[in-house]
C-alpha positions in Angstrom: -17.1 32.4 -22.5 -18.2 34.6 -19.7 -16.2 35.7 -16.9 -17.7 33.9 -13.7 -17.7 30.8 -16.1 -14.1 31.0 -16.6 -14.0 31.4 -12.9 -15.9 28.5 -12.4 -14.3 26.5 -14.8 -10.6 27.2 -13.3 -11.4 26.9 -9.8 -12.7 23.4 -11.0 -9.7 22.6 -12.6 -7.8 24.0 -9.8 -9.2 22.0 -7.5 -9.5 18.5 -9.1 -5.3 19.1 -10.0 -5.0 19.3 -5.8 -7.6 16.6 -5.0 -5.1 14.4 -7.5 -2.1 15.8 -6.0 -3.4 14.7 -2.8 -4.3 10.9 -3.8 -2.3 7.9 -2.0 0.5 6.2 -4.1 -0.3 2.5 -4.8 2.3 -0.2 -2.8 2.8 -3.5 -4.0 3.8 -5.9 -1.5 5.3 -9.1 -3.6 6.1 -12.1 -2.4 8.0 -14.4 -5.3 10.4 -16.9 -3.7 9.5 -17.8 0.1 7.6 -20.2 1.2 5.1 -19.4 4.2 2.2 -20.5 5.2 0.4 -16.4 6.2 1.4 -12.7 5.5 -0.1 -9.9 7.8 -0.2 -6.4 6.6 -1.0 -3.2 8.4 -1.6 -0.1 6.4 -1.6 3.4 7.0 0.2 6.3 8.7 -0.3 4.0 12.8 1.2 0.7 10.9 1.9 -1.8 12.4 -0.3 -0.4 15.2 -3.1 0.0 12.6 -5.6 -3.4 12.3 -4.2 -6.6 10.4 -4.8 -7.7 7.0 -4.3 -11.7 6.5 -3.4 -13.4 3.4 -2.8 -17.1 3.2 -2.8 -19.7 1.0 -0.9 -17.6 -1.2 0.5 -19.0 -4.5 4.1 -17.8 -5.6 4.4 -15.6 -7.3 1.6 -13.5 -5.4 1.4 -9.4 -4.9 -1.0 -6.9 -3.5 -1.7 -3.8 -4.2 -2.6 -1.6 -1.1 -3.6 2.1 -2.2 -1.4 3.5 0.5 1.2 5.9 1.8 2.7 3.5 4.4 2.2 -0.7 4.8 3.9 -3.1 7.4 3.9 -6.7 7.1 5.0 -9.5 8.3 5.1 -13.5 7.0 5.1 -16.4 9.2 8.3 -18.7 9.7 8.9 -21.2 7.3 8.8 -24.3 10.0 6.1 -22.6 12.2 2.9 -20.7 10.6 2.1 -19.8 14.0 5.3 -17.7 14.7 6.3 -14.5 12.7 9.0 -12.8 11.9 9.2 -8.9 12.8 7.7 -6.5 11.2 9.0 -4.6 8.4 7.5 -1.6 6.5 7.7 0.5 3.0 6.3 4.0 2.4 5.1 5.1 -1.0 7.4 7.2 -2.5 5.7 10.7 -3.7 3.3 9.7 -5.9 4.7 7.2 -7.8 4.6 3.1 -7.7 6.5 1.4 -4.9 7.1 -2.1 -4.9 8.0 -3.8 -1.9 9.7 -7.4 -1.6 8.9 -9.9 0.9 12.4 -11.8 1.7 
């Protein structure tokens, strides 16, 4: 193998092994015993201040997975589906799978 294509070749490699260091963490919101009518998610680094995701008509057990570093959500009250309860938020964490519950 020549020289500048061992170059070539490592800088490749180099840079696809940042690129993948670099890659969001997956979060999966779950939501296994409530019962609600809607869930709104927000996702990304300005969540909840980042535009809403809504999910309804969901059917326990249900989960999404967001490819994210950072969600928000929220589920409507059990006796009212237009009220909801305040936000809460999960952040990935490094890399790896994060599951988060809805209560």
């Amino acid at each position: 193998m020549s020289l500048r294509k061992l170059i070539v070749t490592s800088g490749t490699l180099v840079a696809l092994a940042f690129v993948a260091s670099q890659a969001q963490a997956e979060i999966v919101l779950r939501a296994e015993t409530s019962e609600f009518c809607e869930v709104e998610v927000s996702v990304g680094a300005d969540a909840p201040n980042a535009p809403v995701q809504k999910f309804g008509d969901l059917t326990l057990p249900w989960e999404h997975i967001f490819d994210a570093d950072k969600i928000c959500f929220r589920h409507s009250v059990e006796d009212d589906c237009d009220a909801f309860v305040d936000w809460q938020c999960c952040e990935s964490s490094g890399g790896k799978e994060t599951l988060c519950v809805i209560d």
